[in-house]
N, C-alpha and C positions, 0 to 999 in steps of 0.2 A: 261816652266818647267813641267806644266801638260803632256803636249802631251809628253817630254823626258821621263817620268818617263811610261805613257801610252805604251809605243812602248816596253819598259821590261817588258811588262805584270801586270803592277802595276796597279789597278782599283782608281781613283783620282775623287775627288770632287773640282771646284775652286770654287771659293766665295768670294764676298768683307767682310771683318767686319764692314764695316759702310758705311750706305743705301745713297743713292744718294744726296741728302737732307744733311744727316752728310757729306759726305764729300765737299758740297759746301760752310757749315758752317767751318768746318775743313780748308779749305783754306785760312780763313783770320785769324784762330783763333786759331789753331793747336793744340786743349784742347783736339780734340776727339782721336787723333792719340794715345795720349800717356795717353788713360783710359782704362789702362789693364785689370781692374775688366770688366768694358764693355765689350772690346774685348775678352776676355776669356768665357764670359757668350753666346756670341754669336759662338762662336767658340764651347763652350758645347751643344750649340743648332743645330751643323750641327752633330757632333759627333752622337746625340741621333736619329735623323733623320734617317741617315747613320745606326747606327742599328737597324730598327726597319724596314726599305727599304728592301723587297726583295732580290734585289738585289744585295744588300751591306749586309745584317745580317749577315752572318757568317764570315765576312772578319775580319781580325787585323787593327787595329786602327794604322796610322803612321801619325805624325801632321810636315805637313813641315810651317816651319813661318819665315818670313823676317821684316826686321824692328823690331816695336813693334809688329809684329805679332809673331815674335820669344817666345817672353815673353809672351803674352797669350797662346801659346801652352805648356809655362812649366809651367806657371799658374795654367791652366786646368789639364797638367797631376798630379802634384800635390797635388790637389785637388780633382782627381777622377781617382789613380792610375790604378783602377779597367778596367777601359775604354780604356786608354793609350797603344799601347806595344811599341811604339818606336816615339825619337820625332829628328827631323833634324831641327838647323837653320842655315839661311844664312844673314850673313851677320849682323844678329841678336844684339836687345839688349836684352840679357837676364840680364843683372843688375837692367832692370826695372820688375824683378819676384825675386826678392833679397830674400825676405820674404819667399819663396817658393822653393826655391833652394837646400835646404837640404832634402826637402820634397820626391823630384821627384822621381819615382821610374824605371820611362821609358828609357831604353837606350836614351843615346843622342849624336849626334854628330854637333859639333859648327864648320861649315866652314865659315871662315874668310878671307879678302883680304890680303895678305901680305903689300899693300901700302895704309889703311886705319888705321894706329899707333891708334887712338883713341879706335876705334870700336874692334880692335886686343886687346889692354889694357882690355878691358872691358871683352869683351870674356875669355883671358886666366882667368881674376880673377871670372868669374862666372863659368869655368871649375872645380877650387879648392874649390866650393864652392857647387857643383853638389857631393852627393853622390853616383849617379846612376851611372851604367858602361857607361863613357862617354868618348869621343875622339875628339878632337880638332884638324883642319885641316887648313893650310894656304894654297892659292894660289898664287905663289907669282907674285908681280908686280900687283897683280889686286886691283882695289880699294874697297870703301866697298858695291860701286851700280853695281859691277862686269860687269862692260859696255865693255872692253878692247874685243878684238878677242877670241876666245874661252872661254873665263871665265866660263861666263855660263852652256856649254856645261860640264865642266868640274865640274860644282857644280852639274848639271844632272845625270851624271854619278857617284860621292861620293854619292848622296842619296840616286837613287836607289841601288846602292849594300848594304847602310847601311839598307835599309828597306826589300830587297829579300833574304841578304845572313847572317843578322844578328839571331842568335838564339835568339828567342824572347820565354817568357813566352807562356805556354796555356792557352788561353783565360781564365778568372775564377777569382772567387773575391781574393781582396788583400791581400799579406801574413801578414796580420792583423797587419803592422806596422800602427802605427797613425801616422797623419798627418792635414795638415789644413783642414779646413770643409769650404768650399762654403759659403756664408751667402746667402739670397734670394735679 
C-alpha cells in the first residue's frame, strides 16, 4: 500500500503500532490489538515526528489505518483535529472510535469489502455516525482482508486520489469546534 500510494507522489511513513515484543504478546492474547487509546497514542507519536522531520514538516497529515488501526486514526484525528487533514480506512473498524466519531473533523473515506457483511454493517453505521465530509466505498466480491486479485490495488488507487485530489483544509489550528482532549 505504501509504495502504491509512493508511485502517486504521496510521501508515506509505514510503521507497526505495537513493538515486537506487544505483538508476540498480542498473539495469544489479542488485548493489544484492540487498545485504541494505545494505538492512537502511538500513532500521535509518529504524526508529531513527521512534523517536526525536515523532510516531512510542511506536508498534510493523511492517516491511512486497517483493522483496528482504522480506529486509532479516527481516534487521533478527533482528538487533535489540528494535525489531521484527511483520514482513509480499509477495511477498518471504526466502531471501536464510537466515542470519537462525531468529533472527527478530517475528511474520511471508509472502503469496505462488498463480501465481509459484518465489517460493511459496521462501517456504513460509523459512516452515519461521522460528522466529517465522509464517503463510504465497497468493493465488491472482495472480503474484508481484501486478499481476492486486484482488491488491493484497487483500495491503492481510492486512497491515493482521496488523499491527492481531495480539497483539504490549510494547514492551521482548528475551526475552534471542541471536541475530546487526549488524556496523557
Amino acid at each position: 500500500m505504501a509504495a502504491a500510494l509512493k508511485r502517486r507522489g504521496l510521501a508515506t511513513l509505514l510503521f507497526d503500532l505495537l513493538t515486537s515484543a506487544e505483538e508476540d504478546i498480542d498473539r495469544y492474547t489479542g488485548e493489544l490489538r484492540f487498545d485504541v487509546q494505545l494505538l492512537a497514542h502511538r500513532l500521535g507519536r509518529a504524526v508529531e515526528w513527521a512534523a517536526k522531520d525536515a523532510r516531512t514538516a510542511g506536508l498534510r497529515a493523511g492517516l491511512f489505518g486497517s483493522s483496528t488501526g482504522a480506529a486509532a486514526a479516527l481516534t487521533f484525528a478527533a482528538t487533535h483535529p489540528e494535525r489531521v487533514d484527511a483520514v482513509v480506512s480499509r477495511g477498518g473498524r471504526p466502531d471501536l472510535a464510537s466515542g470519537y466519531l462525531s468529533f472527527a473533523q478530517a475528511p474520511t473515506l471508509l472502503i469496505v469489502g462488498g463480501a465481509g457483511e459484518a465489517v460493511l454493517g459496521l462501517n456504513e453505521r460509523a459512516a452515519a455516525a461521522l460528522k466529517c465530509p465522509v464517503r463510504a466505498e465497497t468493493i465488491p466480491g472482495a472480503s474484508h482482508l481484501f486478499e481476492e486479485r486486484g482488491a488491493l490495488d484497487r483500495v491503492a488507487e481510492m486512497a491515493a486520489d482521496w488523499f491527492s485530489r481531495l480539497e483539504l483544509p490549510e494547514p492551521g489550528p482548528a475551526n475552534g469546534a471542541e471536541g475530546p482532549h487526549e488524556s496523557a
